[in-house]
C-alpha positions in Angstrom: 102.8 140.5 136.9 104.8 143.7 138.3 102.2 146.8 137.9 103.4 150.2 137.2 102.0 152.8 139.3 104.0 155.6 140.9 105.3 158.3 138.3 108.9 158.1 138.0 109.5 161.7 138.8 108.4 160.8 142.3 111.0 160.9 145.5 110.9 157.1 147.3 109.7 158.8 149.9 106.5 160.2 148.1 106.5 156.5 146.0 106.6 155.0 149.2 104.3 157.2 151.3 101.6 156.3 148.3 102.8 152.7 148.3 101.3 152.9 152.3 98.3 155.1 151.1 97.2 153.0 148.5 97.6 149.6 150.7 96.2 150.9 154.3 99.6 150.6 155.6 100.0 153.1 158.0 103.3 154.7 158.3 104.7 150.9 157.5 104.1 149.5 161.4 107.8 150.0 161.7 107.6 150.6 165.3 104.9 147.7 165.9 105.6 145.1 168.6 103.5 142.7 166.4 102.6 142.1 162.7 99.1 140.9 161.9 98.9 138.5 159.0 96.0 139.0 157.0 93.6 137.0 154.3 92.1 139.9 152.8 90.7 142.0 155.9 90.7 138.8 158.1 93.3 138.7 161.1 94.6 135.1 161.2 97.7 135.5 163.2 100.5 137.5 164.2 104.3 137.1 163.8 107.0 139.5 166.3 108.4 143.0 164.5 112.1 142.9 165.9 114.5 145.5 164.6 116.1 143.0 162.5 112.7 142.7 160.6 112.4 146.1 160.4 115.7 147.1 159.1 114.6 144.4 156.1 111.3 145.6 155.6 111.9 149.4 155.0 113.9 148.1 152.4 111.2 145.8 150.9 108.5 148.4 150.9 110.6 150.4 148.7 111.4 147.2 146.3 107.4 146.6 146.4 107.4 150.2 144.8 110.8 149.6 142.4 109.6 146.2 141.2 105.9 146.8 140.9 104.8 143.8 142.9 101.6 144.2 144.6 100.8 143.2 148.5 98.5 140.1 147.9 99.5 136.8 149.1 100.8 136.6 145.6 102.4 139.8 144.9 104.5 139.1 148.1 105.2 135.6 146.8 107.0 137.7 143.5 108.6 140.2 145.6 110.1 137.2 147.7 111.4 135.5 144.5 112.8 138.7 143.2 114.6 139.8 146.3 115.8 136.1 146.7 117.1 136.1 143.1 118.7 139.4 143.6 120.3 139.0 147.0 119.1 139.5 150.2 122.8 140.2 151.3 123.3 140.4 155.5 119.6 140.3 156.2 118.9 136.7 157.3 115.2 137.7 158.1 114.2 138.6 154.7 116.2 135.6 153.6 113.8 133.2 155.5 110.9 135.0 155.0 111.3 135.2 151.4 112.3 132.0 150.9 108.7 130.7 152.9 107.2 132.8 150.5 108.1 131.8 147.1 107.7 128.4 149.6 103.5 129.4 149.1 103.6 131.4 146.1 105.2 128.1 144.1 101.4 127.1 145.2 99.6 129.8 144.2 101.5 131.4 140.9 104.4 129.2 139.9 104.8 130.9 136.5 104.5 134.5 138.0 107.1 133.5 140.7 109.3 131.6 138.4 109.1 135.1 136.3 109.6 137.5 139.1 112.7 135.0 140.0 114.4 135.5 137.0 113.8 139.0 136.8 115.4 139.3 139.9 118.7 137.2 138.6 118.8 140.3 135.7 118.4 143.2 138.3 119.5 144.2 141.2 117.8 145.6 144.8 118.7 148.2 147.7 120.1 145.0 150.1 123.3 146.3 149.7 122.1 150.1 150.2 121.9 151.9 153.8 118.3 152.8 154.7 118.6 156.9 155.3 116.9 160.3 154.1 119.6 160.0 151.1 118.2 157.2 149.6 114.5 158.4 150.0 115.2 161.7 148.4 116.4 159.9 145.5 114.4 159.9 142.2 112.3 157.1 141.8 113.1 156.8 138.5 116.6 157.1 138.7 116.6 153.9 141.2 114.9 151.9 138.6 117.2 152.6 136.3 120.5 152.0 138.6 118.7 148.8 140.0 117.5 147.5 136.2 114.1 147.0 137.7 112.4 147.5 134.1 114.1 144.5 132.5 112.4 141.3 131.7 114.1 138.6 130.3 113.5 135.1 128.3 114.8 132.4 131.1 117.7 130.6 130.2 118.7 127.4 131.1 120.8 128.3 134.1 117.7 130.2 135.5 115.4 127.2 135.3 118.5 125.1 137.6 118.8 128.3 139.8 115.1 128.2 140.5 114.7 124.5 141.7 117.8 124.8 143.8 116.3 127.7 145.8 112.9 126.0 145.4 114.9 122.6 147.4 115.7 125.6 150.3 112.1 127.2 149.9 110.8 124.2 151.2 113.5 122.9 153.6 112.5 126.6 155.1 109.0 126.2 155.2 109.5 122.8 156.7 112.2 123.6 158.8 110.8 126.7 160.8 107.8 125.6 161.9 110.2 122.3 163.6 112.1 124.7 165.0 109.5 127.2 166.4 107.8 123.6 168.0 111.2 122.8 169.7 111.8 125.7 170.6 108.0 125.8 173.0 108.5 122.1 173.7 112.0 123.3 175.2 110.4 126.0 177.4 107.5 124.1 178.8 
């Protein structure tokens, strides 16, 4: 369920700056080599940061704060469903990565996901937006409201055939990376 928790009078840039506060994040790890993956304070592994992660996830932080979904295996799995229902536009990184996430979070919350993924089909996200100082002097309230953030909706019928489609690629892509990643080492040795 999306919490609210930054005052809309806040800048994204001060929503966001608590969003890192609140979650140990640092200043984001935009300029880490690495990513460490995490079950609760455990290190389990590590994925690369290239720029074209990095370009998707300054965005993302700032939907974690416009949506309300939390950083937990299954707050990540909402934000996933949301940004996939919404559009990840050009950015083919958070298109796989979200889809492998509402891939797990189907596991873990399928009615929270299913929610998050309709709410996402009523609203819209900052894919489509050029990261800059602009946009994180902006209001944070005014973003809601231009993005429709606040809206949850009864799911329709549509929805429901929306969601299993993506669900058939959510699972192609959680399938299908992990093939590719192997043939990709078996190539190289």
């Amino acid at each position: 369920m999306p919490f609210a928790e930054y005052a809309p009078e806040l800048t994204l840039r001060d929503a966001r700056a608590r969003y890192f506060e609140t979650n140990a994040l640092g200043e984001g790890g935009y300029d880490d080599k690495w990513v460490v993956l995490r079950a609760g304070s455990v290190p389990f592994g590590a994925i690369p940061n290239p720029p074209q992660r990095v370009r998707s996830v300054r965005l993302h932080d700032i939907h974690h704060v416009v949506a309300g979904y939390d950083t937990t295996w299954l707050g990540e799995a909402e934000i996933g469903a949301w940004e996939v229902a919404s559009g990840c536009d050009r950015f083919l990184v958070a298109w796989v990565l979200n889809l492998l996430a509402m891939a797990y979070g189907i596991l873990l919350g399928p009615r929270r996901v299913f929610a998050a993924f309709v709410r996402g089909r009523r609203s819209r996200n900052l894919y489509r937006t050029s990261f800059d100082d602009t946009l994180l002097d902006r209001g944070l309230g005014d973003v809601i409201g231009e993005l429709g953030t606040g809206v949850q909706a009864t799911p329709t019928a549509a929805d429901r055939a929306a969601f299993v489609g993506w669900l058939a690629l959510t699972w192609g892509t959680a399938l299908g990376v992990p093939v590719a990643a192997l043939l990709v080492v078996v190539s190289m040795w």
